[in-house]
C-alpha positions as CSV (number, residue, x, y, z in Angstrom):
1,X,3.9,19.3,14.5
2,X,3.2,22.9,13.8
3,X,2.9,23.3,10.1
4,X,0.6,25.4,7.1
5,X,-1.4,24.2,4.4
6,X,-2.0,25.9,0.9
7,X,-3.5,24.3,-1.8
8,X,-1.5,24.9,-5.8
9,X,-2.4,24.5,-8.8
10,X,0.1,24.3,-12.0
11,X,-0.8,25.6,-15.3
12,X,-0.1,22.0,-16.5
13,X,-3.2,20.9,-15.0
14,X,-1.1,19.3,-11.9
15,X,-2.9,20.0,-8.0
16,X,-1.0,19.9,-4.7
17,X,-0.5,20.4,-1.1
18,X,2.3,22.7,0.0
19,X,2.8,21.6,3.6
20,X,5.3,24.1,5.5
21,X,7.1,23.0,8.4
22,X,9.3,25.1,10.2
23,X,11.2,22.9,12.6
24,X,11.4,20.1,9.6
25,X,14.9,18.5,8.8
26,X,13.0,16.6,6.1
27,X,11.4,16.9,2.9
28,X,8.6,14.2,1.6
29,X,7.1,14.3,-1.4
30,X,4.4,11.9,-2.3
31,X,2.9,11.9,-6.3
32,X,-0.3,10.0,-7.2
33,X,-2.1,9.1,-10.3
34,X,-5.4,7.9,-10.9
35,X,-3.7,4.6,-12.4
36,X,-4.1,1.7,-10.1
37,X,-5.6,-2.4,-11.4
38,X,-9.0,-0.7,-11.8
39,X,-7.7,1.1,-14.7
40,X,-6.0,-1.9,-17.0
41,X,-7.4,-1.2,-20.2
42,X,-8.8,-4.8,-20.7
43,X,-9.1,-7.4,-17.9
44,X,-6.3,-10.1,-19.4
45,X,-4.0,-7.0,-18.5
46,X,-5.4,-6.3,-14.9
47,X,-1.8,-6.6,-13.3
48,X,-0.2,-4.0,-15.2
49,X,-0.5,-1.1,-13.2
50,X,1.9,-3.3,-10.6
51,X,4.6,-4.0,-13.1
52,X,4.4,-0.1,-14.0
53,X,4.9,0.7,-10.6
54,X,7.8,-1.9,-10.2
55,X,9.4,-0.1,-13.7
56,X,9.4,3.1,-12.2
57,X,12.7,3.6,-11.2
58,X,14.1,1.6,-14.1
59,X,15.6,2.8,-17.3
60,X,14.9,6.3,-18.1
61,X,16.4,9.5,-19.8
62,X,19.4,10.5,-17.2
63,X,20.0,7.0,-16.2
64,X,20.6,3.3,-18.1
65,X,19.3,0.8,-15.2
66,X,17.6,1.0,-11.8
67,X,20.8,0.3,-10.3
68,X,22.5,3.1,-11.6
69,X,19.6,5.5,-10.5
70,X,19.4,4.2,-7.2
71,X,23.1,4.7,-6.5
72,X,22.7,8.3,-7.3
73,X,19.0,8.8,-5.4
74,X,19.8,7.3,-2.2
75,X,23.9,8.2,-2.0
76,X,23.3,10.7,1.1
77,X,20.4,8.5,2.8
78,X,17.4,8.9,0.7
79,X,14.3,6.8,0.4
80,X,12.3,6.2,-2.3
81,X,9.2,3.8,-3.0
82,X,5.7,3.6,-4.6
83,X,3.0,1.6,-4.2
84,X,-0.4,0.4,-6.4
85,X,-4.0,0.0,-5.1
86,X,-6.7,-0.7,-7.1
87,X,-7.2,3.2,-8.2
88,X,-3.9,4.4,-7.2
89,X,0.0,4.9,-8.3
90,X,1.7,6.2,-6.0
91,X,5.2,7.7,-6.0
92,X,7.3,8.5,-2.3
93,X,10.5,9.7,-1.2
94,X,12.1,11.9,1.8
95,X,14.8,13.4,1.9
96,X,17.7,15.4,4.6
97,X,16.4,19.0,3.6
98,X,19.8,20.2,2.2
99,X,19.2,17.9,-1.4
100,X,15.4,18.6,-1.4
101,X,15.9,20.1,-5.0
102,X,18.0,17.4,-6.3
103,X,16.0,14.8,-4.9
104,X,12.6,16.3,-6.6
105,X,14.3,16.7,-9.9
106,X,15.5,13.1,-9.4
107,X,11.6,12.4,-9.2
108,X,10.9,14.5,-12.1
109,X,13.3,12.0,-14.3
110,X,11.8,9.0,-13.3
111,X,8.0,9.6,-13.7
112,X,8.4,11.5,-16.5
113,X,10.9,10.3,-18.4
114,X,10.7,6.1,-18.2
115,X,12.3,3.9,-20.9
116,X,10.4,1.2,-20.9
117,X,12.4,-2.2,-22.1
118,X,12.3,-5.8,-22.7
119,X,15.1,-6.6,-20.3
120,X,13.0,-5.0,-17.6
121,X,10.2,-6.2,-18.0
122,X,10.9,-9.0,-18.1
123,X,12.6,-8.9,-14.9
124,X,9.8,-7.2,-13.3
125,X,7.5,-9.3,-14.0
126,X,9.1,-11.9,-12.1
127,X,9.3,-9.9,-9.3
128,X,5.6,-9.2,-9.0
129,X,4.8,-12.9,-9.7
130,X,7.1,-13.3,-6.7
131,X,5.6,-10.8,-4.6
132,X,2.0,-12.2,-5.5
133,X,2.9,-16.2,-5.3
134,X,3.9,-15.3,-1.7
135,X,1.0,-13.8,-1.2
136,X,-0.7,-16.9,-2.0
137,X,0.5,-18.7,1.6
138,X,-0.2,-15.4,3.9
139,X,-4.4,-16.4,4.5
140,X,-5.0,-12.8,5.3
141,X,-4.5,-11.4,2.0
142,X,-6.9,-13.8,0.4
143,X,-9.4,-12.6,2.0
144,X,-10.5,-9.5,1.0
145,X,-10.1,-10.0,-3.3
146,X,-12.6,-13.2,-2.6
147,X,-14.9,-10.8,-0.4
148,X,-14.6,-8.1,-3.1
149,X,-15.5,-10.5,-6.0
150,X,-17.8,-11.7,-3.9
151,X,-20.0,-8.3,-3.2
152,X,-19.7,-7.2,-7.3
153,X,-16.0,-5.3,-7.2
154,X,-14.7,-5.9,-10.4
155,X,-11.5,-7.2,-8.7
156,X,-9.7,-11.0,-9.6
157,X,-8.4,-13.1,-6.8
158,X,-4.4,-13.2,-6.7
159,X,-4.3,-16.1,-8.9
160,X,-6.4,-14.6,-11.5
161,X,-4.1,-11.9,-10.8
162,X,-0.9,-14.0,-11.7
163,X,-3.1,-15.5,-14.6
164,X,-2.8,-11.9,-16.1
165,X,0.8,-11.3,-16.0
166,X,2.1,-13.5,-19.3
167,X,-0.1,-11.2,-21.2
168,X,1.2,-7.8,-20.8
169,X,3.4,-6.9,-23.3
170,X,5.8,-3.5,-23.8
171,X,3.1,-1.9,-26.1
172,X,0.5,-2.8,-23.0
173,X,2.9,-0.9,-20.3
174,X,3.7,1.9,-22.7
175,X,0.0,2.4,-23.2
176,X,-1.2,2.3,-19.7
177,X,1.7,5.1,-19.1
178,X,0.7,7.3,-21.2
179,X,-3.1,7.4,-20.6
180,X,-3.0,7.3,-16.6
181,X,0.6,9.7,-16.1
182,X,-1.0,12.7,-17.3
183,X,-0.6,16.3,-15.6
184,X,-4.6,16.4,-15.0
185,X,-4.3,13.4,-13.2
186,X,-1.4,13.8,-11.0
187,X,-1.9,15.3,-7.6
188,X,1.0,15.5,-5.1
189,X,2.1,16.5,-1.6
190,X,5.0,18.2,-0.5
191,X,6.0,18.3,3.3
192,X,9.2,20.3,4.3
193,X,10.6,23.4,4.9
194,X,8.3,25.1,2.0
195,X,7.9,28.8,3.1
196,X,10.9,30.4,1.4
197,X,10.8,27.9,-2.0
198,X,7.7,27.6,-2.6
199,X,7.9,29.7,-6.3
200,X,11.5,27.1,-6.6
201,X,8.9,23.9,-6.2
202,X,6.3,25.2,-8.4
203,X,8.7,26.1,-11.5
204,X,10.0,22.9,-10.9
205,X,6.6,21.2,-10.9
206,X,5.4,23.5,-14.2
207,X,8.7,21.1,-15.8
208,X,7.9,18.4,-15.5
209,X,7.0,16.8,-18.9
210,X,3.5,15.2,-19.1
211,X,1.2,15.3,-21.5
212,X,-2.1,17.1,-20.6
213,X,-4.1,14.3,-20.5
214,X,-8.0,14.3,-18.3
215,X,-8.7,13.0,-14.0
216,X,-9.9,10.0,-14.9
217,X,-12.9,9.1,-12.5
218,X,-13.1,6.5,-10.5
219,X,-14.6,3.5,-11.6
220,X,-17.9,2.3,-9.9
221,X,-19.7,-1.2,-9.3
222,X,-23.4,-2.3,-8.4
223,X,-22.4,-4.0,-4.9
224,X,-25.0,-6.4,-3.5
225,X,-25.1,-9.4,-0.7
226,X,-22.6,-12.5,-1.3
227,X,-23.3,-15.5,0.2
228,X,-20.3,-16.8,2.6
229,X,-17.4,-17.7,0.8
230,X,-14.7,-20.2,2.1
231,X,-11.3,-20.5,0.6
232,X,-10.3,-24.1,1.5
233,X,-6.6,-24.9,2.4
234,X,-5.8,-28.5,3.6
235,X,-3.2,-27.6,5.5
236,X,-5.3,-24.6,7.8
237,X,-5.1,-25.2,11.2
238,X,-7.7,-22.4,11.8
239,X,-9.9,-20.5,10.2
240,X,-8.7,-17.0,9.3
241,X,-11.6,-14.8,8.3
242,X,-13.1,-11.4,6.9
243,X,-16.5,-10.1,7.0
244,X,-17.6,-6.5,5.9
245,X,-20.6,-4.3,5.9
246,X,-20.6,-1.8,3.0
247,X,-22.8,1.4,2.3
248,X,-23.2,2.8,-0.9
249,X,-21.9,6.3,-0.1
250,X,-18.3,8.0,1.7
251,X,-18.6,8.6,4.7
252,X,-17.6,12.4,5.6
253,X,-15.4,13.5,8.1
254,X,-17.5,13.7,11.2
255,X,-19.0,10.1,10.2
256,X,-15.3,9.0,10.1
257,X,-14.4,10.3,13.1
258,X,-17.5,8.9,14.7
259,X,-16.3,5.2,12.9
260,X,-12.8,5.5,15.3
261,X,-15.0,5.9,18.4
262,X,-17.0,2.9,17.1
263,X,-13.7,0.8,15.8
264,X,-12.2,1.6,19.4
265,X,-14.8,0.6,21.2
266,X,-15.4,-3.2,19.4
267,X,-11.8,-3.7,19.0
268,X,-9.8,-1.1,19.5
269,X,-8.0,-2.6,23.0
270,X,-7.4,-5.2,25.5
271,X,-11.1,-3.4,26.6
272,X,-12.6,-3.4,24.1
273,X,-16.5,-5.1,23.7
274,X,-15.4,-8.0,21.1
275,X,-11.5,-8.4,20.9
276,X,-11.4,-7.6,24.9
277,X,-13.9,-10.0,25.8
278,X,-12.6,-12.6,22.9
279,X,-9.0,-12.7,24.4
280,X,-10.3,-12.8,27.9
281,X,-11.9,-15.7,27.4
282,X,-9.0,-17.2,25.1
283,X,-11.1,-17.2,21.7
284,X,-8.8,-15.2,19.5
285,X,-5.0,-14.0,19.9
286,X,-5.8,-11.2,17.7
287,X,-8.8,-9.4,15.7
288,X,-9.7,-5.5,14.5
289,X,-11.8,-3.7,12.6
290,X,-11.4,-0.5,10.5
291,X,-13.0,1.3,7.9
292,X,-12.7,1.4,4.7
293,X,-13.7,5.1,2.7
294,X,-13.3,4.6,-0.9
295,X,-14.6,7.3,-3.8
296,X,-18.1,5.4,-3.4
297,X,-18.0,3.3,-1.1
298,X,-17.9,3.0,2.6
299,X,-17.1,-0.5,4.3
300,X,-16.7,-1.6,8.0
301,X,-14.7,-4.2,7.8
302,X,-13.5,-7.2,10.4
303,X,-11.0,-9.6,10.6
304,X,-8.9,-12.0,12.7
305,X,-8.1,-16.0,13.6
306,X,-9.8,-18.3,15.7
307,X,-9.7,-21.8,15.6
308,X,-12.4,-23.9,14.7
309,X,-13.7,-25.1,18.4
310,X,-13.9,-21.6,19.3
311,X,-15.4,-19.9,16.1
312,X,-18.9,-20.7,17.2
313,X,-18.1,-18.9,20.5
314,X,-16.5,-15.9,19.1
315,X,-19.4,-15.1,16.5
316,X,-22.1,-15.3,19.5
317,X,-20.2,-12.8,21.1
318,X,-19.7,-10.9,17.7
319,X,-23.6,-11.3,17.5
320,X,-24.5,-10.0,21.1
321,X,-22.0,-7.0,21.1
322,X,-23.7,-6.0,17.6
323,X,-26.8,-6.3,18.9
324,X,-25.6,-4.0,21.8
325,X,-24.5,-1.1,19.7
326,X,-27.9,-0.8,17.5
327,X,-29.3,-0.7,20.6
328,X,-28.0,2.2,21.7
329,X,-26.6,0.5,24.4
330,X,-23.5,2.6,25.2
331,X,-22.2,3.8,27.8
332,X,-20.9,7.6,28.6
333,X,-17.9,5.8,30.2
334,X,-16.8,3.8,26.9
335,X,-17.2,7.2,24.8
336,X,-15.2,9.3,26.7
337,X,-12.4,6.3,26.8
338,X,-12.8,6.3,23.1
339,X,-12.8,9.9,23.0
340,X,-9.3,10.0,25.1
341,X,-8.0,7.3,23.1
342,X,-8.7,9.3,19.9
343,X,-7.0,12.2,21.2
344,X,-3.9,10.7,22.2
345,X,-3.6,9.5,18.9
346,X,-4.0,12.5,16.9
347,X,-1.3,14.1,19.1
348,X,0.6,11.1,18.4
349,X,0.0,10.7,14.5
350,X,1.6,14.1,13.1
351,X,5.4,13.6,14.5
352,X,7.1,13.5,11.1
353,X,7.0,14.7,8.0
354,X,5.5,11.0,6.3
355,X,2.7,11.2,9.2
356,X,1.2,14.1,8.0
357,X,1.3,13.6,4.5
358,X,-0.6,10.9,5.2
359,X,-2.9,12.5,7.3
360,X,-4.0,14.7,4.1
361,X,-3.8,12.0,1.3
362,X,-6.6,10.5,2.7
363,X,-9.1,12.3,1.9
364,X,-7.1,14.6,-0.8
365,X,-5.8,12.0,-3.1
366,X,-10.2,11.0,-3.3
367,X,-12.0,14.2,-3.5
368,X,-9.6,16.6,-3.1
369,X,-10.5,17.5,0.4
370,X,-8.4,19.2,2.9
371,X,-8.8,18.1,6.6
372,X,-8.3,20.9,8.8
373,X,-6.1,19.3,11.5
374,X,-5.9,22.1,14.3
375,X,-9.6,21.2,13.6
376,X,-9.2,17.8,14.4
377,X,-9.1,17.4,18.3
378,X,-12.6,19.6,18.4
379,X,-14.0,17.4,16.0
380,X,-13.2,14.5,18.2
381,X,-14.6,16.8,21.3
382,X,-17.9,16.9,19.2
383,X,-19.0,13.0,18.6
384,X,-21.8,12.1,20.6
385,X,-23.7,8.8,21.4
386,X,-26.5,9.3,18.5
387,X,-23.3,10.1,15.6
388,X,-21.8,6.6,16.8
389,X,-24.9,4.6,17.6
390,X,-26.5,6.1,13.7
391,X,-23.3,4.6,11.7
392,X,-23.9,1.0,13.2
393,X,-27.2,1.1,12.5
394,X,-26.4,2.2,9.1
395,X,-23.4,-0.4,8.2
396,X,-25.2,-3.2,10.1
397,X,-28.4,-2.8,8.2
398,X,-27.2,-2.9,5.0
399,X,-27.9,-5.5,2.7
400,X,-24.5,-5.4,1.5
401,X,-22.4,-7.6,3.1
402,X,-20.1,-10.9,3.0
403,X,-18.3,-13.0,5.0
404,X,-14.8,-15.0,3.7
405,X,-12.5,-17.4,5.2
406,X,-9.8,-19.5,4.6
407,X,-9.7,-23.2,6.5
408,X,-9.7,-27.1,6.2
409,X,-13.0,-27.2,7.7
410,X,-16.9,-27.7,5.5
411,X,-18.1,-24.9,3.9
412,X,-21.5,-25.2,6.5
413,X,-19.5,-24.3,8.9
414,X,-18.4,-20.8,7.9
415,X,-22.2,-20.2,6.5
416,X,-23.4,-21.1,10.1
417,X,-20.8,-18.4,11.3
418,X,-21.9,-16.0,8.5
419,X,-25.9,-16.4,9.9
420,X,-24.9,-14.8,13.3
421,X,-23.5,-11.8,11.6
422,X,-27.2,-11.3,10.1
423,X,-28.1,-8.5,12.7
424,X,-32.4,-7.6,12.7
425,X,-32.8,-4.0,13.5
């Protein structure tokens, strides 16, 4: 999708991406604040960056309830939603291009303009201890809280989590609000039809009332190894597991381009050197591995199922493939395939509006970096053998790492599992 990129910044302190797209029929708009878990004020709060997310579109100046502001936000097909992560808050929508002003003014009134009440949250609160009580029976999102506890992240497991929630209080969510929605800390993107508007977005954007307010940094830990960790469930008729290798740094964007090669090559297909192999021999329906690029921290992580007769097999194979790749034993066949692959998917990964916004928030919403995509596919061109084979050895080597899982089996079982991932340089 053909589009331009400038960079704005308001006099309020507020920084942005103006994405221009000619051919769009869309508008998307996507605001974030430095105000995820990470920034709860005390730990008995740590949930309340959720239950501000869930109050966003609640009571506010224009409107008396979230019912009567959805009605008028989505009443010619619009979408809203936002979203917390342990540093972020993040606020969506899109729009049909005709009711792109209306629909950002309609943003304006609900992050700027809240009304915090009793009746609320109260309500939202259940919600989230909904949302994170179901969480408690999906095995996969146990995981990685327990492996980032586990390596020195200052991050509560979901039931600590829901521990938190009877303690916030209206004077806890009004607080949090007004220290993390500040103008210095919001950044946004805008993807549409921008060319001709672009002073009409930016006098709308100078409106919007926030107080001044700092960019709060991100906080940081002192990771080190964790032992293996198992989360035991009686009723686990496998084991479902995470394991990660962290360095203490981000990686750029040539070392994140090089981690897709690497990523496509372990797991990436039916081909690939561990889930491939794994499926082939019937070891695991399903397994993948990705990377993980936070403000300091860079982690490679894995995860799947396998059941416990085959978990011994499947972590051998883990273990020799490993071994492989700090080797340097790669061949030119399975970089260009990973090189194709790559390709095909940036093509593929900027058809709409939502696609590229996230293509830029990655790296923008962190550092404030802007990716050059028509630089993107020459990037890919560029990765070589040594960028690929250097990051495994990096990741692999590190004395950070941890492996988690949730089963009915002994807990020697999963450490015996957690020796083969022990790779000797």
């Amino acid at each position: 999708m053909r589009h331009t990129v400038e960079e704005v910044r308001l006099k309020s302190g507020a920084r942005g991406l103006l994405i221009h797209v000619p051919a769009a029929s869309v508008m998307n708009m996507r605001v974030q604040f430095r105000a995820g878990m990470r920034y709860a004020k005390k730990p008995e709060v740590y949930e309340i960056a959720h239950v501000v997310e869930h109050l966003s579109f609640g009571a506010n100046a224009k409107y008396r309830d979230e019912q009567a502001y959805e009605a008028d936000f989505t009443k010619n097909g619009a979408y809203h939603n936002a979203w917390t992560s342990d540093f972020s808050v993040v606020y969506e929508s899109e729009c049909a291009d005709f009711e792109w002003d209306r629909i950002l003014d309609l943003n304006r009134v609900a992050i700027t303009s809240p009304r915090f009440n009793e009746e609320e949250l109260k309500s939202e609160k259940g919600n989230v201890r909904s949302e994170l009580t179901g969480y408690l029976n999906d095995y996969s999102r146990l995981i990685w809280p327990r492996l980032q506890t586990a390596i020195g992240e200052s991050t509560p497991t979901l039931r600590d989590r829901l521990a938190t929630l009877p303690n916030i209080e209206l004077k806890d969510i009004r607080e949090h609000y007004r220290r993390t929605h500040t103008a210095a800390n919001m950044r946004f993107i805008i993807v549409g039809r921008i060319k001709h508007r672009k002073r009409q977005i930016i006098k709308m954007l100078e409106s919007w009332d926030l107080k001044e307010g700092i960019l709060l940094d991100f906080p940081k830990d002192e990771l080190h190894p964790a032992d293996a960790v198992l989360v035991r469930r009686k009723d686990a008729s496998n084991i479902t597991f995470g394991f990660s290798y962290v360095v203490p740094r981000r990686m750029n964007e040539r070392e994140s381009c090089a981690m897709d090669f690497l990523n496509h090559i372990v797991t990436g297909t039916m081909s690939s050197r561990i889930f491939g192999k794994a499926r082939k021999r019937g070891l695991v329906y399903g397994m993948g591995s990705c990377l993980t690029n936070s403000a300091h921290n860079s982690s490679w992580d894995f995860d799947g199922e396998v059941n416990l007769e085959s978990a011994d097999e499947l972590f051998e194979l883990i273990n020799h493939e490993l071994t492989r790749l700090i080797k340097g034993d790669i061949s030119d066949t399975e970089i260009e395939a990973a090189r194709a692959y790559n390709l095909g998917r940036y093509q593929i990964g900027a058809q709409t509006a939502s696609q590229l916004s996230d293509y830029y928030a990655e790296t923008y919403f962190i550092n404030g970096r802007i990716d050059d995509y028509d630089h993107a596919d020459s990037l890919i061109n560029s990765i070589t053998k040594e960028d690929i084979v250097s990051l495994a050895r990096e990741f692999i080597s590190s004395s950070i790492s941890a492996l988690v899982a949730v089963g009915s089996c002994e807990k020697a079982v999963i450490t015996a599992l957690s020796e083969k991932l022990k790779i000797v340089l």
